[in-house]
N, C-alpha and C positions, 0 to 999 in steps of 0.2 A: 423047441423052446416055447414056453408057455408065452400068451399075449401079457405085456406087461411086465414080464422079469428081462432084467439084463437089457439087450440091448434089441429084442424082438419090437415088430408096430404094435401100438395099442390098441385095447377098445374104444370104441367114441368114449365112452361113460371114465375109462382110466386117461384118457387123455385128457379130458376136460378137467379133471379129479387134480392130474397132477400139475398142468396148466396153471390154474389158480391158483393153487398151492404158492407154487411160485409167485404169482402175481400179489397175493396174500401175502408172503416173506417182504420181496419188494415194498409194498405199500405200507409195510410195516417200520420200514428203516428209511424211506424216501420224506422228504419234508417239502411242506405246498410252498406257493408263491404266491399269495394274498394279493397284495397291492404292492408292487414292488417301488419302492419312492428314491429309490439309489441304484449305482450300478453296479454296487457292492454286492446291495443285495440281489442281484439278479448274478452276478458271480459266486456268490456264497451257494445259490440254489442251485446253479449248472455242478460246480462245484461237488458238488456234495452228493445229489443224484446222478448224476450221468456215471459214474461209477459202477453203484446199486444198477442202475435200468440197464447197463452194460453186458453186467454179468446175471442179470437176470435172460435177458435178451439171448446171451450164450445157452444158458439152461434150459431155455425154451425152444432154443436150434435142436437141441441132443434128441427133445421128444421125437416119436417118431409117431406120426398119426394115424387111425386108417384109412386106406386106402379112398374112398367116399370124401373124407376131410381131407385128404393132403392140398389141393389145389385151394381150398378156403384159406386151412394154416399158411401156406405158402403166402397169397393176400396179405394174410395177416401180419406177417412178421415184417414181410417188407417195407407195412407199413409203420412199424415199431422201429425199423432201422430207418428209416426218414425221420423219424421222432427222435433218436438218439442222434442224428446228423443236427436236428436244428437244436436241439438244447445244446450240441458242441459251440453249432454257427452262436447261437444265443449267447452265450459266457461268453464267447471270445470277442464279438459285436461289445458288448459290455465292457470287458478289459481295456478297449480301445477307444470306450465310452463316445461309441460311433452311433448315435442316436438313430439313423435310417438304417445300419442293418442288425438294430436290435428287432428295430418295427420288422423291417420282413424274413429276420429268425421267427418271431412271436407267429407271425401267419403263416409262414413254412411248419410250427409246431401245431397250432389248431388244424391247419387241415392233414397233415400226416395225422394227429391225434382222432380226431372226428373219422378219418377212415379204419385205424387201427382200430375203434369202438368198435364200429359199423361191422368187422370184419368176424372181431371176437363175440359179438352178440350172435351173428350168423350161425357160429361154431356152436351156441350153447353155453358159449364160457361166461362167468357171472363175473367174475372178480375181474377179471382183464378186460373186459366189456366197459369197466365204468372208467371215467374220464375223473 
């Protein structure tokens, strides 16, 4: 089976390629969280993204890296699924309009986020790299 068709491991170059892709799709349907002044709006954002980053997150488990990357990707993702833990913890903190564990969903996300960067910039990846 060729690198890249079906369900063989990638090249670094088709991994990265189809990585972003994804992350690209995502950040296309995903909506930011400015300033959030309600905890509507912080439900509205968990809401609506954690879906999108869910099934992106899935699509990005399928890739299969190479060999050289797998242990980065691995990093990486795990750090993506602490990110989708705290935008869950984040909404439902909100729903409860539990003001201390909105605050430490928000810091459980910046630092799962800040290492999910850190991880996918290692890899090369340009689109899932940015915060």
């Amino acid at each position: 089976m060729l690198a890249g068709c079906g369900g063989g491991q990638l090249s670094h170059a088709s991994f990265v390629k189809r990585a972003d892709a994804i992350c690209t799709a995502y950040r296309s349907g995903a909506k930011p969280l400015p300033s959030p002044t309600s905890y509507k709006q912080v439900v509205a954002y968990a809401s609506h993204n954690l879906p999108l980053y869910e099934a992106a997150l899935q699509q990005l488990g399928k890739l299969k890296p190479p060999k050289a990357d797998k242990a980065q990707a691995k990093l990486w993702l795990a750090a993506d699924r602490r990110v989708a833990a705290a935008v869950s913890a984040l909404g439902q903190a909100a729903l409860r309009r539990d003001f201390p564990g909105v605050t430490a969903a928000t810091a459980k996300l910046q630092v799962a986020g800040l290492q999910s960067s850190r991880n996918a910039n290692q890899l090369g990846l340009q689109v899932c790299g940015k915060l």
